[in-house]
C-alpha positions as CSV (number, residue, x, y, z in Angstrom):
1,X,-41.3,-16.3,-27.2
2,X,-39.5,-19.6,-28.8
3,X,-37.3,-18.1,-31.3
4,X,-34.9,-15.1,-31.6
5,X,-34.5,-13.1,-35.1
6,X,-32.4,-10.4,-35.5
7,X,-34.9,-7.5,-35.1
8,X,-35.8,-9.1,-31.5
9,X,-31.9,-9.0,-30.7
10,X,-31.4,-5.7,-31.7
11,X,-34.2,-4.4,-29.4
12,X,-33.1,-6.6,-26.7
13,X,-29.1,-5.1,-27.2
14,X,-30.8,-1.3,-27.1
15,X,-32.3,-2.1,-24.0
16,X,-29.4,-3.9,-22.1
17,X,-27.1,-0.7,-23.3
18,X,-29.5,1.5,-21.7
19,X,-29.7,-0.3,-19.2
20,X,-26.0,-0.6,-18.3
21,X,-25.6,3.1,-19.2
22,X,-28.4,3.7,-16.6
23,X,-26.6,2.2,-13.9
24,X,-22.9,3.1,-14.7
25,X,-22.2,5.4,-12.1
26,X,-23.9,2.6,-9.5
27,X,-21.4,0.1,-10.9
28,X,-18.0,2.6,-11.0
29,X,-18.6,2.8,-7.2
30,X,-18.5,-0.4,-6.3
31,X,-14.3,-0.3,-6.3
32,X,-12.2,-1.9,-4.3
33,X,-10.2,0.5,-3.5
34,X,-11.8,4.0,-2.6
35,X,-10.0,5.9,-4.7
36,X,-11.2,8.5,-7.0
37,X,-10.4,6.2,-10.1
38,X,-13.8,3.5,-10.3
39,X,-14.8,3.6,-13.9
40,X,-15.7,-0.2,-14.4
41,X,-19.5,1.2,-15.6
42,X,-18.0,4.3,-17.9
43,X,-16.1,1.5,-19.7
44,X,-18.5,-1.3,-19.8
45,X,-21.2,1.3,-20.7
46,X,-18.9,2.8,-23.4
47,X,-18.0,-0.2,-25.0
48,X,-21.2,-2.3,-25.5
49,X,-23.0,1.1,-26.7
50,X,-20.3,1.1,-28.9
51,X,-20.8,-2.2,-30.5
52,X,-24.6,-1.5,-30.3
53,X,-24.7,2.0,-31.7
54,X,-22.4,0.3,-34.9
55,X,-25.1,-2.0,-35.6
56,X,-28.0,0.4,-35.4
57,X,-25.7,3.1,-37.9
58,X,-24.9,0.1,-39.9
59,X,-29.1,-0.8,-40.4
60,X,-28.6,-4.4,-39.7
61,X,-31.8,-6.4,-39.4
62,X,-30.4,-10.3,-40.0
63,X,-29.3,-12.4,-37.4
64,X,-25.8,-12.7,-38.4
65,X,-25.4,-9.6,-39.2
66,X,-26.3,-7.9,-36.0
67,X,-24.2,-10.8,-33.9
68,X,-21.1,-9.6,-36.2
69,X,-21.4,-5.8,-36.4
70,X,-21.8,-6.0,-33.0
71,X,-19.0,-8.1,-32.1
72,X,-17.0,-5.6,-34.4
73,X,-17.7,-2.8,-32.6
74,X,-17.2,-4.3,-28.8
75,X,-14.1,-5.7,-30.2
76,X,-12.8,-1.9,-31.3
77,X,-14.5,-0.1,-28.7
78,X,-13.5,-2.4,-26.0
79,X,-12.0,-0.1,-22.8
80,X,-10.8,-1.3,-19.7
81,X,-9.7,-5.2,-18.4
82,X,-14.3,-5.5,-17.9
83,X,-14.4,-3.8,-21.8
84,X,-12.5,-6.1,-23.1
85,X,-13.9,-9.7,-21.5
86,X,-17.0,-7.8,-22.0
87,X,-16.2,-7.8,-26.1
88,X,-14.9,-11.5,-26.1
89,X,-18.2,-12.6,-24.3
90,X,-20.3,-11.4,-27.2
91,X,-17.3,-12.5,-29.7
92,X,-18.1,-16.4,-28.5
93,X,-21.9,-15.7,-29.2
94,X,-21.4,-14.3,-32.3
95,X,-19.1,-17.7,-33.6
96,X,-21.8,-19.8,-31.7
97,X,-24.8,-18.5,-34.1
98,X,-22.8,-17.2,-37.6
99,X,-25.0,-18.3,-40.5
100,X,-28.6,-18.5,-38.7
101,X,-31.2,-16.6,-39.5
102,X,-32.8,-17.2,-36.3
103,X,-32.4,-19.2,-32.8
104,X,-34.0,-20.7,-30.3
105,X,-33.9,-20.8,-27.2
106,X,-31.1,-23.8,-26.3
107,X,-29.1,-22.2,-29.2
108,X,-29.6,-18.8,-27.8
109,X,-28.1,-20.7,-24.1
110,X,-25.4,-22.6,-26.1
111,X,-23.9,-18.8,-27.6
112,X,-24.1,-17.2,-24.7
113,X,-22.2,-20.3,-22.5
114,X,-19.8,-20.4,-25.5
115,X,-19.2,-16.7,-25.3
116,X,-18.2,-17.6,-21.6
117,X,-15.7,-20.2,-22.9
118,X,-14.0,-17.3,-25.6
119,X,-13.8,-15.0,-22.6
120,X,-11.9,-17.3,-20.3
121,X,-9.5,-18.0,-23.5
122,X,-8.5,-14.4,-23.8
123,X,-7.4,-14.0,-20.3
124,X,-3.8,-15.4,-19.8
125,X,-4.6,-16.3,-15.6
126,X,-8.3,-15.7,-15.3
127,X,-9.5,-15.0,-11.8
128,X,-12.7,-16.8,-10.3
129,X,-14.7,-13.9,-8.1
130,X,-15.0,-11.9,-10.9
131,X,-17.1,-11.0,-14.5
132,X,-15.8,-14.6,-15.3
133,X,-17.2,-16.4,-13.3
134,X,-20.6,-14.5,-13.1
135,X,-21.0,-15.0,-16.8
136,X,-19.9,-18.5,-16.6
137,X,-22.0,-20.2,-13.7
138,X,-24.9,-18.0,-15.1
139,X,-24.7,-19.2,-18.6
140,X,-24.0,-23.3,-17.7
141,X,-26.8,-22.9,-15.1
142,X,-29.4,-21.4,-17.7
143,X,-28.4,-24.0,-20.5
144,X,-28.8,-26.7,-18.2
145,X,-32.4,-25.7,-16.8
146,X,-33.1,-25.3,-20.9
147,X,-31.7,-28.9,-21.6
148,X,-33.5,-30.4,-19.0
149,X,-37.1,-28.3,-19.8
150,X,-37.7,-28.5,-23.2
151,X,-40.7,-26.5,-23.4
152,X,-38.3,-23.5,-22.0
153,X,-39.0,-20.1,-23.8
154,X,-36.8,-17.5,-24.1
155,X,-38.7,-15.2,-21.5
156,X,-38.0,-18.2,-19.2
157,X,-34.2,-18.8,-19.9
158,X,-33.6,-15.4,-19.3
159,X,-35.2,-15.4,-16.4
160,X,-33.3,-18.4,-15.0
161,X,-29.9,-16.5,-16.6
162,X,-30.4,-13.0,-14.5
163,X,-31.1,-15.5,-11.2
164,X,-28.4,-17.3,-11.4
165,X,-26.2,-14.4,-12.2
166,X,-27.3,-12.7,-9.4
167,X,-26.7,-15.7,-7.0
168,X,-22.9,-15.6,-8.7
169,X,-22.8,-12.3,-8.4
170,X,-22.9,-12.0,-4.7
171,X,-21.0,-15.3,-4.4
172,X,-18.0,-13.3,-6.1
173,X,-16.6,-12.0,-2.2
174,X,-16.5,-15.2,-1.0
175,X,-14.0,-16.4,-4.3
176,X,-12.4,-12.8,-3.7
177,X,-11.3,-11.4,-0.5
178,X,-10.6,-8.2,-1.0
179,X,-14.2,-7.9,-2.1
180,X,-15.1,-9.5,1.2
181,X,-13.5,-7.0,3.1
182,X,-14.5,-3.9,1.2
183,X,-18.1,-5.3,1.3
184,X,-18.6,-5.2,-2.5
185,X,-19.5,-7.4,-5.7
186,X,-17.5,-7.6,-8.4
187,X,-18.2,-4.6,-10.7
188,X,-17.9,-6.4,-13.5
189,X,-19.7,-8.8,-12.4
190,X,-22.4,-6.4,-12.2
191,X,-22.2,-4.3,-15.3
192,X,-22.9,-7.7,-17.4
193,X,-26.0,-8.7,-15.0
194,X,-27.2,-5.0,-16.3
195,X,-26.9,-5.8,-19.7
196,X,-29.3,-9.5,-19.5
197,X,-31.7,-7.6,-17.2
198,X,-32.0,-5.2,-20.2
199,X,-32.4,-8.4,-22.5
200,X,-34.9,-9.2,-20.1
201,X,-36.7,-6.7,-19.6
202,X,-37.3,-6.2,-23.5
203,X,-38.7,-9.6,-24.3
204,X,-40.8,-9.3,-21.1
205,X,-42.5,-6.2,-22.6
206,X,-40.5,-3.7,-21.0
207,X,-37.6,-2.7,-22.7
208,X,-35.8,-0.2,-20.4
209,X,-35.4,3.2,-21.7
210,X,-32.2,5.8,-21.2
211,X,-32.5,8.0,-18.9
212,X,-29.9,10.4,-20.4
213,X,-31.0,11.2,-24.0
214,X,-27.3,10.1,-25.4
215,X,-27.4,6.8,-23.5
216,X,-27.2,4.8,-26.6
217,X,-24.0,6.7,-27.9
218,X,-20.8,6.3,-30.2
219,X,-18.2,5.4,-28.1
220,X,-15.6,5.0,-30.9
221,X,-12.7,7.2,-28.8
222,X,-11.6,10.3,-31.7
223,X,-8.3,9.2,-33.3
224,X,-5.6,11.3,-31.3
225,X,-3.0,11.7,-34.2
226,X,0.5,14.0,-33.8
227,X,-0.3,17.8,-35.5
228,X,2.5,16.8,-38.4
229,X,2.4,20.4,-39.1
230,X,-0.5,20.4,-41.1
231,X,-3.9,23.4,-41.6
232,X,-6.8,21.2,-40.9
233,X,-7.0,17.8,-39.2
234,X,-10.0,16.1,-40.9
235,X,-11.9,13.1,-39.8
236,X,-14.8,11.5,-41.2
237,X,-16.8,8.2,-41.6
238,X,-18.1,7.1,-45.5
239,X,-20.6,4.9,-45.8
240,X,-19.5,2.8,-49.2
241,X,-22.2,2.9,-52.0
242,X,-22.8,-0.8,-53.6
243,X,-20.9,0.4,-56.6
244,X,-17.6,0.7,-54.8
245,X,-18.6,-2.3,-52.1
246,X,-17.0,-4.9,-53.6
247,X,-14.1,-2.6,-55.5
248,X,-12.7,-0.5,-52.9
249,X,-9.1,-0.4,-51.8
250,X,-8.4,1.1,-48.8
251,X,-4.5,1.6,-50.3
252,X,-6.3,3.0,-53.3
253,X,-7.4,5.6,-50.9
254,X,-4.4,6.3,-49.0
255,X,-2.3,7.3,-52.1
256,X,-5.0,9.5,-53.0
257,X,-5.2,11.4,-49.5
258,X,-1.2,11.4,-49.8
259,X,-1.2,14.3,-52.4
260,X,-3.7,16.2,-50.2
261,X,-1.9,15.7,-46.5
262,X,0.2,13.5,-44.2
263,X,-0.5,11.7,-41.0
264,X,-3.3,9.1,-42.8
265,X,-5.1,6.4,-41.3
266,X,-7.7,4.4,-43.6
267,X,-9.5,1.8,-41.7
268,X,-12.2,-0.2,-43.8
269,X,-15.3,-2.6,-42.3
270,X,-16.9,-3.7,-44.9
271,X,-19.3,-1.0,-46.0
272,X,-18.0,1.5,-43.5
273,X,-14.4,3.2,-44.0
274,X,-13.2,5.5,-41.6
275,X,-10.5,8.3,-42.3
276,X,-8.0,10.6,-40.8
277,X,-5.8,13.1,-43.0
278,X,-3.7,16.2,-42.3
279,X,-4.5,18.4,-44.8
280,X,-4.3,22.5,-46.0
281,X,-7.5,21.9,-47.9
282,X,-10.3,19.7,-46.2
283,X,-12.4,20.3,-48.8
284,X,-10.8,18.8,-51.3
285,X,-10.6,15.5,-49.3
286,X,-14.1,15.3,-48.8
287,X,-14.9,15.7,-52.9
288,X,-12.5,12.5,-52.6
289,X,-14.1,10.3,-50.4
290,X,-18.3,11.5,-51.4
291,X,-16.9,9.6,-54.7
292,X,-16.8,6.8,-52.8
293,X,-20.0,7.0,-50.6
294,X,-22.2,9.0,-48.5
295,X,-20.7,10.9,-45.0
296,X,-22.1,9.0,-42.0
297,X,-20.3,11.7,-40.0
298,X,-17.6,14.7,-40.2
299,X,-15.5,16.7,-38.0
300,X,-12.3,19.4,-39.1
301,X,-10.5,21.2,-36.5
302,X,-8.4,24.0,-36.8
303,X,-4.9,23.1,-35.7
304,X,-3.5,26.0,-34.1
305,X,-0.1,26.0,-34.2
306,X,-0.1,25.7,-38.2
307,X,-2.7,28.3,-38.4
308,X,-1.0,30.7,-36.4
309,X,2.0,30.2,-38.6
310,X,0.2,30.8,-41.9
311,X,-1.7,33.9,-40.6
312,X,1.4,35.2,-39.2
313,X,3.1,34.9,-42.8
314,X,5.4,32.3,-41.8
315,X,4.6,30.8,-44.9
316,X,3.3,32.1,-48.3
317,X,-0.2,30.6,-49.0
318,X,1.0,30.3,-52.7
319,X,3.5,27.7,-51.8
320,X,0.8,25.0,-50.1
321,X,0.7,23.5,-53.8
322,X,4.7,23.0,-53.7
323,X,4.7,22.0,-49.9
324,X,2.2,19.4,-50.6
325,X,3.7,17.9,-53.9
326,X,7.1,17.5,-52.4
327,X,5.6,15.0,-50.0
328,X,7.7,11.7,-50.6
329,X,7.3,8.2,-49.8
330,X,10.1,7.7,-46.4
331,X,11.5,4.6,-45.8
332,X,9.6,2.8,-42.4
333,X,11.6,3.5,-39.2
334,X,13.4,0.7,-37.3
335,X,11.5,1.2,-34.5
336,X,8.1,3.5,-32.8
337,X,7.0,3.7,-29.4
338,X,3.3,4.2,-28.0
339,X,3.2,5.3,-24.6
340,X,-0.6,6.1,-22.5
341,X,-0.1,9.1,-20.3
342,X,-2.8,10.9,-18.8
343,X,-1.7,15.0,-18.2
344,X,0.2,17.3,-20.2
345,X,3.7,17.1,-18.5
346,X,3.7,13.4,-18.4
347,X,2.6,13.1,-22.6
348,X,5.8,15.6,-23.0
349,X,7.9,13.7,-20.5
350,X,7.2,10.2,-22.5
351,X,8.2,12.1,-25.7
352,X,11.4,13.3,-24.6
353,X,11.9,9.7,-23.6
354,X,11.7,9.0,-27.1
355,X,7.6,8.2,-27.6
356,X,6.3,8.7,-31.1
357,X,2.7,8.5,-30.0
358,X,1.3,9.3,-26.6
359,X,-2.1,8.3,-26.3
360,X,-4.3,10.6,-23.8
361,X,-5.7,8.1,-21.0
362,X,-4.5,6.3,-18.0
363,X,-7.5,5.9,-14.6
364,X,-10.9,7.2,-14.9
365,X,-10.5,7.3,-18.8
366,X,-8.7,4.0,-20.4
367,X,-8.1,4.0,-24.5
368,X,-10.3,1.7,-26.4
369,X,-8.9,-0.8,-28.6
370,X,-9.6,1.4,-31.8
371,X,-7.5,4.1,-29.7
372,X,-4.5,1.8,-30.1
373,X,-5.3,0.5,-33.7
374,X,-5.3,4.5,-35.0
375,X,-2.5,5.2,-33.0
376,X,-0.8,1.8,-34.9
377,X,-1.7,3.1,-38.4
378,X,-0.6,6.4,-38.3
379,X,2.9,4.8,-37.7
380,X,5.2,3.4,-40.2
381,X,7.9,1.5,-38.1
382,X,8.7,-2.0,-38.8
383,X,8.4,-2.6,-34.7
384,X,6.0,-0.9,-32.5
385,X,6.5,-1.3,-28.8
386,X,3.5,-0.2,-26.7
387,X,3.4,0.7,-23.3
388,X,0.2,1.0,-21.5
389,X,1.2,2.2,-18.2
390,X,-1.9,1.3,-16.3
391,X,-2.8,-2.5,-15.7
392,X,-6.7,-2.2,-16.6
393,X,-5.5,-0.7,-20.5
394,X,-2.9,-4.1,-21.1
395,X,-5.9,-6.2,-22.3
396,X,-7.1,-3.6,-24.9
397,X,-3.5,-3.0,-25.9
398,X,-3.0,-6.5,-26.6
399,X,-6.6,-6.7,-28.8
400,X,-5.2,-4.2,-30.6
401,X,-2.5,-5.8,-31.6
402,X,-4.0,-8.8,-32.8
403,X,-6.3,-6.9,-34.9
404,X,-3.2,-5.3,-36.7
405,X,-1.7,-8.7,-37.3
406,X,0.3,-7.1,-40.2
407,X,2.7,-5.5,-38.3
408,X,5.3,-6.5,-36.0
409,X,4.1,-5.5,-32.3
410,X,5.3,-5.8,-29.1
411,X,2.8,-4.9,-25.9
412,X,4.8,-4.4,-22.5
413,X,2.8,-5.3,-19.5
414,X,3.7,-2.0,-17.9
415,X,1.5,-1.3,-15.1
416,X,2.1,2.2,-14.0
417,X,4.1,5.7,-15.1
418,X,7.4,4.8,-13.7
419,X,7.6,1.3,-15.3
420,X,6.4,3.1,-18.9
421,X,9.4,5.6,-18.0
422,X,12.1,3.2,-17.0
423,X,11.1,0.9,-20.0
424,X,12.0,4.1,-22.2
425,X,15.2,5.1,-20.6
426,X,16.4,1.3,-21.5
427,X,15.0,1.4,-24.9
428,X,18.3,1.7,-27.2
429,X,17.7,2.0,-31.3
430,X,21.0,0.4,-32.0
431,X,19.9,-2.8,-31.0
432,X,17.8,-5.3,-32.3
433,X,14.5,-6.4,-31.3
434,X,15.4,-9.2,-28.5
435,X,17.9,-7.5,-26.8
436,X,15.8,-4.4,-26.3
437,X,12.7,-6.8,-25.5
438,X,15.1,-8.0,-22.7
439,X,15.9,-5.5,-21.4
440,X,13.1,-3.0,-21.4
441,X,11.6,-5.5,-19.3
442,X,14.3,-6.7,-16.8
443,X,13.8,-2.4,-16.1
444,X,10.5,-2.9,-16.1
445,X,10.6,-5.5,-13.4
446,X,12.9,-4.0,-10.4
447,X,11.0,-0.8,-10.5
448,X,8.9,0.0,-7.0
449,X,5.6,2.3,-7.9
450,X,4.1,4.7,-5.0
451,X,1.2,6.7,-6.1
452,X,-0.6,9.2,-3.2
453,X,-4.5,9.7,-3.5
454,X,-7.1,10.5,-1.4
455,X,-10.0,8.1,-0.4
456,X,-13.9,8.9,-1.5
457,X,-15.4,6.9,1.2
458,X,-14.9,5.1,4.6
459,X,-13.8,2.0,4.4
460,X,-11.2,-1.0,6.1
461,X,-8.3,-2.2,3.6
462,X,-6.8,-5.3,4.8
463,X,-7.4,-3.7,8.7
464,X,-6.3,-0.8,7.7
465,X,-9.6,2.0,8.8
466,X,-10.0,4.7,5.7
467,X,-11.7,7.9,6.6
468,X,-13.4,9.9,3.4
469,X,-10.8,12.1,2.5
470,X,-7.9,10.9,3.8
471,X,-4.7,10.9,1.7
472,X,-3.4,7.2,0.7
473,X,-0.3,6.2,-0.2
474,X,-0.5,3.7,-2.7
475,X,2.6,0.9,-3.3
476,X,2.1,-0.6,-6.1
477,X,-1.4,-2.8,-5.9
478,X,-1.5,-2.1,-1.6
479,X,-3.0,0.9,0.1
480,X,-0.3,1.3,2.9
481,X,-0.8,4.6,4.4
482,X,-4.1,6.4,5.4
483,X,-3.2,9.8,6.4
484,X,-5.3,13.5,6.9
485,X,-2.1,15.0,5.8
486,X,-1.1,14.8,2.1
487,X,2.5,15.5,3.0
488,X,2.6,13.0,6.1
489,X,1.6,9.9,3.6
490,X,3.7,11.2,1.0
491,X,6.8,11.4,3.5
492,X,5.5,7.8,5.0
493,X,4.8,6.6,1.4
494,X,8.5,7.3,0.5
495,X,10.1,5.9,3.5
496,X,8.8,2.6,2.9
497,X,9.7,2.3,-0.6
498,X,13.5,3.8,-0.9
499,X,16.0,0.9,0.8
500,X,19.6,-0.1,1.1
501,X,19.7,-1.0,-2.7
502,X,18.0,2.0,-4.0
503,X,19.6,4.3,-6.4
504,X,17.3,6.6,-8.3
505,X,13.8,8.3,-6.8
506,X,11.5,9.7,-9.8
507,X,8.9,12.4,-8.1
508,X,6.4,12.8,-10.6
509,X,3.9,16.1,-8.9
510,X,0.2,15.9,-9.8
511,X,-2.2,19.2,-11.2
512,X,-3.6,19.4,-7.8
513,X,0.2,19.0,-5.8
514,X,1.9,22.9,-5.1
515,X,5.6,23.6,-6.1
516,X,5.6,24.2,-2.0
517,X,5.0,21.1,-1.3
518,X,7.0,19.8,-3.7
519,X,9.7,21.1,-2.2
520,X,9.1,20.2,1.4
521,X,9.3,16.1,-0.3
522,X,12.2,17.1,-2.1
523,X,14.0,18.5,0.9
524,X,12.7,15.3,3.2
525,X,14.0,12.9,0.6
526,X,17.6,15.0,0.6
527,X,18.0,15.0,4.5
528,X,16.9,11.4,4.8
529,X,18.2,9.2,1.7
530,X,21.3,8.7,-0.7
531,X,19.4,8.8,-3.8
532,X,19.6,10.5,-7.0
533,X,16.7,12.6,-7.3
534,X,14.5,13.1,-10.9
535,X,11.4,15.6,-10.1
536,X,8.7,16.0,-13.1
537,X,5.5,17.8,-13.5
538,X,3.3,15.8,-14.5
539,X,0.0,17.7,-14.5
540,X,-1.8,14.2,-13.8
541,X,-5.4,14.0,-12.6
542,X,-6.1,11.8,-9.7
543,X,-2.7,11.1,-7.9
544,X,-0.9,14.3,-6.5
545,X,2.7,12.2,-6.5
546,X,3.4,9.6,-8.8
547,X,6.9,7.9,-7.1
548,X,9.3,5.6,-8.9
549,X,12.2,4.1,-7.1
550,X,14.7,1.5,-8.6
């Protein structure tokens, strides 16, 4: 095979998603750290099926057009620090061949070593040891064995490509320690080498098939949008007609849905248009939008609160029409904040702290970047701050807010629960923009983060020898205590983080932590430290005490 056309890449991208999906679980274990929490694959798989399943809806067939719809969808779908490099690689490729109806094979190597370029761009300190550099020395290596063979095909090049990513692959522990150590590759690393083995293996003949029947899934996350009080919350996807193509307003729209409901988010790519809308009669907002288009998909859920309220008589059916119609146009708050929390008591914690919108996510299940752009939309603020409260969710927090370029956004680089908290308690609306900026962040900074897990395998961390099951206490990116006893590393855990200067300990408990033994760390931090004590239930999966101290 010399040349590439967009029916051959869209096989090839169906077969590297299965194959990535195939594999995910192989690639979440491979964590540094043997903690419950390795989703690498799960976000890697969810994001590239994303982009691919947008092109296969969409019925693209051109070059171009796959390349873009495709980098569209990675780029909202993208989850995870590996989703979103993941989304940039295949952004690069898609700038490197816009406007060809077909390539060949030392075009084909010059998009996919350009998509390596993008993704070093969009990471402020890029780290070598990782999906970087595996796409990187695999992608200069490949173009330079097609440079110097003319004769190359593709079946060749990608051949080449999947060797030499597998020699970077395992090269990554020796750029990485910690990898070293552990005795694993970079996960990333190998969640990409899945997808050109899948590219492979289709233009070999062989196009790997899933092995779960949904492998090839949308991954677009469901808008999470505040209940503003409203019956139904209705969602759906309208595929434009070519009448309304080239004349629809999304605004147009908006003001429509506005005399229906509240809580509105209108998102338009090109022929696609995706909606969210609040509203005591879902039927009449889908006679609005089939005006516009046919329904590429639908869901209406039954909000309970508001329903109970209605059946209950709380309000007389016969006044929806004056409820609705007294709906005016509010003037934009100063300021909104979105918070990620993963756990009921945390998501109501955050909005006592003054959160507008808490996202549902945090380990094992990070928000995509169209997770953050919804959240964005349904808000009318003239500054959003967003706190992301887990280190692998800043990238696609940041992605998000350059696609919403409009608005006026700030991203905090806060890296766990207690520096989201502390951000929140400093956050004053008074002041202006800087001075909060300031000094969200200076609380952001002296804040010490314990978290206590247990491990899912044997392992050594920095000579430290982890039993399966042991209890770890976690201070913030160092596994310092390996422990039998949940309490014991807890105890230990706390002892090395409170000091001389320490004035206030935040005990957040976890769904599996008892109110027992939430007393017994209560009662050890009275007798043994002058702190002020804040205890929260947290109801978060994963980590049975999330610990602040400042």
């Amino acid at each position: 095979m010399n040349i590439i056309d967009g029916l051959t890449l869209k096989g090839m991208l169906k077969s590297g998603a299965n194959n990535l999906n195939n594999e995910k679980n192989n690639i979440d274990a491979l964590n540094v750290f043997p903690v419950p929490d390795g989703d690498t694959g799960t976000n890697m798989s969810m994001t590239f099926s994303n982009g691919v399943n947008e092109v296969f809806n969409k019925g693209c067939e051109e070059l171009t057009a796959v390349a873009k719809t495709l980098s569209r969808g990675l780029l909202m779908g993208a989850r995870g620090n590996s989703g979103v490099i993941l989304s940039q690689i295949f952004r690069g490729f898609y700038q490197s061949i816009d406007g060809k109806k077909e390539i060949n094979v030392i075009e084909f190597a010059n998009a996919l070593f350009k998509g390596s370029t993008v993704a070093y761009k969009a990471v402020m300190r890029p780290v070598e040891g990782t999906i970087l550099t595996v796409v990187r020395e695999a992608s200069e290596y490949a173009k330079m064995h097609v440079e110097n063979n003319p004769e190359c095909t593709v079946e060749e090049y990608l051949d080449v490509l999947c060797k030499e990513g597998h020699i970077a692959l395992e090269h990554t522990p020796e750029l990485l320690p910690v990898l070293k150590e552990v005795g694993v590759v970079d996960s990333g690393g190998a969640g990409l080498l899945k997808v050109l083995e899948g590219f492979k293996a289709y233009v070999d003949g062989n196009p790997i098939e899933a092995k779960e029947q949904d492998a090839v899934v949308n991954a677009n996350a469901q808008m999470e949008i505040e209940n503003e009080g409203f019956g139904y919350c209705t969602e759906f996807i309208v595929r434009l007609d070519e009448s309304n193509l080239s004349s629809f307003q999304e605004e147009k729209l908006r003001k429509q849905l506005a005399k229906l409901g509240e809580s509105i988010v209108v998102v338009q790519d090109e022929e696609i248009v995706k909606v969210h809308v609040h509203t005591l009669k879902p039927g009449d907002a889908l006679n609005l939008a089939q005006r516009y288009g046919e329904f590429v998909k639908l869901k209406i859920e039954n909000m309970q609160e508001q329903h109970n309220n209605l059946t209950s008589g709380a309000k007389d059916p016969s006044s929806e029409n004056s409820i609705l119609s007294n709906i005016a146009p509010k003037e934009p708050a100063e300021y909104a904040i979105i918070g990620v929390a993963a756990g009921d008591g945390l998501s109501k914690l955050f909005k006592e702290y003054r959160v507008d919108h808490v996202i549902s996510g945090g380990q094992t299940m990070n928000p995509s970047t169209e997770d953050f752009v919804s959240a964005i939309n349904s808000i009318d603020a003239r500054h959003i701050f967003i706190l992301p409260n887990n280190s692998n969710i800043i990238m696609a927090a940041k992605q998000a807010a350059l696609v919403c370029e409009d608005k006026d956004i700030h991203v905090f680089e806060t890296k766990s629960i207690p520096q989201g908290l502390s951000a929140c308690i400093m956050f004053n609306p008074e002041c202006d923009k800087e001075t909060n900026i300031s000094e969200m962040n200076e609380a952001i900074a002296h804040v010490k983060t314990g978290q206590v897990t247990y491990a899912i395998k044997d392992t050594t961390y920095e000579g430290m020898a982890i039993n399966a099951n042991d209890y770890m206490g976690i201070l913030d990116k160092d596994i310092v205590i390996a422990d039998p006893d949940k309490l014991s590393t807890t105890k230990s855990l706390i002892a090395k983080m409170v000091d001389d200067e320490s004035e206030i300990l935040t005990l957040i408990q976890g769904e599996d932590a008892t109110d027992e033994e939430t007393n017994e760390i209560l009662s050890y931090i009275e007798e043994n430290f002058e702190v002020e004590v804040d205890m929260q239930k947290g109801d978060q999966p994963v980590y049975s005490f999330i610990i602040g101290v400042e």
